[in-house]
C-alpha positions as CSV (number, residue, x, y, z in Angstrom):
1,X,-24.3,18.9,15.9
2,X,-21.8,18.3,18.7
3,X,-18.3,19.5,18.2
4,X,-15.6,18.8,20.9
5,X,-12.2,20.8,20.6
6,X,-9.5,18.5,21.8
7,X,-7.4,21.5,23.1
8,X,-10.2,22.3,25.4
9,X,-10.6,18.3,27.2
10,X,-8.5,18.0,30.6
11,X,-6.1,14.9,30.7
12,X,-6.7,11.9,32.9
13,X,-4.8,10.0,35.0
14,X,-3.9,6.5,33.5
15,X,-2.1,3.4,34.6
16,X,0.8,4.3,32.0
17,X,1.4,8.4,33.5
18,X,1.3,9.4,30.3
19,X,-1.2,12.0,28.7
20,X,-4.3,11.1,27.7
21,X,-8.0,12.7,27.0
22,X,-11.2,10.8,26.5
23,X,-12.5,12.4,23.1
24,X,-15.8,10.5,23.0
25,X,-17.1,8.5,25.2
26,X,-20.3,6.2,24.1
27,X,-21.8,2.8,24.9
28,X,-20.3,1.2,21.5
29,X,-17.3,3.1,21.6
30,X,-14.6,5.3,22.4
31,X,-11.9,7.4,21.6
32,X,-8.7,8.5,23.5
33,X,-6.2,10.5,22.5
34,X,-2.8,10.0,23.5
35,X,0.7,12.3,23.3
36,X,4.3,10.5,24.5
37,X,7.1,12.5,24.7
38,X,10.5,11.5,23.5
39,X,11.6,7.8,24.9
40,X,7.6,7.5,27.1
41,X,6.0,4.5,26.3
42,X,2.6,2.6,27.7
43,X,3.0,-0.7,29.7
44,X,2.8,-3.6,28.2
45,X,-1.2,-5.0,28.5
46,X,-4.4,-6.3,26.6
47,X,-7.8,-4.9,26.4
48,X,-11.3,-6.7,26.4
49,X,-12.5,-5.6,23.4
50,X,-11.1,-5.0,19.9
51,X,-8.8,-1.3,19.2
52,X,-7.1,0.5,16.7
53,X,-4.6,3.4,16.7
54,X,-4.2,5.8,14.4
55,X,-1.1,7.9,14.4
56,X,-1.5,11.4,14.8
57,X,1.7,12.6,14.2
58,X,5.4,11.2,15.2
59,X,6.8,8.2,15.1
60,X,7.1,5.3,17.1
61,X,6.9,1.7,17.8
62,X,4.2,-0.5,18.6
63,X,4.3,-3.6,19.9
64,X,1.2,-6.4,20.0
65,X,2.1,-9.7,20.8
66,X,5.4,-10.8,19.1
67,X,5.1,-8.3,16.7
68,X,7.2,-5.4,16.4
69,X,7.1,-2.7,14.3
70,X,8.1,1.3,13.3
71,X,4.9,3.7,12.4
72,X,4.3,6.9,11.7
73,X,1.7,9.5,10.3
74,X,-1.1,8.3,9.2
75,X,-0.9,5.1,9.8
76,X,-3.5,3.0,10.7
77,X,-3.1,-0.5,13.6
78,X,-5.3,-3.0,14.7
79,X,-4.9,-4.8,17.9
80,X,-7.0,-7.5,18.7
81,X,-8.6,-7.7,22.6
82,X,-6.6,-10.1,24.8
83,X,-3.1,-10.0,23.0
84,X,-0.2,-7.8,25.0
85,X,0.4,-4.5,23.3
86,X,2.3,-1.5,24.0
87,X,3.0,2.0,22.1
88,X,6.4,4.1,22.5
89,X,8.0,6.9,20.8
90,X,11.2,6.4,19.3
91,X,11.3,10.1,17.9
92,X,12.6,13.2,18.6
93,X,9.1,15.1,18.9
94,X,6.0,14.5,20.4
95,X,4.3,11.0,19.2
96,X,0.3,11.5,19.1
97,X,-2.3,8.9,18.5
98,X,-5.9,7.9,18.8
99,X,-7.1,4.6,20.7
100,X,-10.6,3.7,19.7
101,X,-12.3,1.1,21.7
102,X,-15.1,-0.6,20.1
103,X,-17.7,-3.4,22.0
């Protein structure tokens, strides 16, 4: 069994200076997760492949295509590959989430 404590994986530097640590990292997939502070957001861009979010804890926006819309806890977001998208936290704590990548 391979177990990976979160706590424990070093952030990476991304395009969008924000923090984020690759949590699994496979040839079909993976998994990043992803804290904004209050008012951070990603830049606005597409991927080449299929993701989801799932919110972590928080609250914030996310944006995909023309689409606009408030989430939270628990909450689950597809986004398909190609179509602008963009995440930003519109709270007054921490807003974490997962991206998982799937080809």
């Amino acid at each position: 069994m391979k177990m990976t404590k979160v706590v424990k994986i070093s952030s990476f530097q991304n395009v969008h200076g924000v923090e984020a640590k690759k949590i699994y990292d496979a040839d079909n997939a993976q998994v990043i997760h992803m804290a904004l502070t209050t008012g951070q957001s990603l830049k606005k861009h597409t991927t080449p492949v299929d993701v989801f979010f799932y919110i972590l804890e928080g609250k914030g926006v996310v944006e995909i295509g023309d689409e606009k819309q408030e989430v939270e806890k628990d909450t689950l977001i597809e986004s398909p590959k190609g179509i602008p998208h963009r995440l930003q936290n519109t709270g007054e704590s921490v807003f974490r989430f997962l991206v998982v990548k799937m080809s």
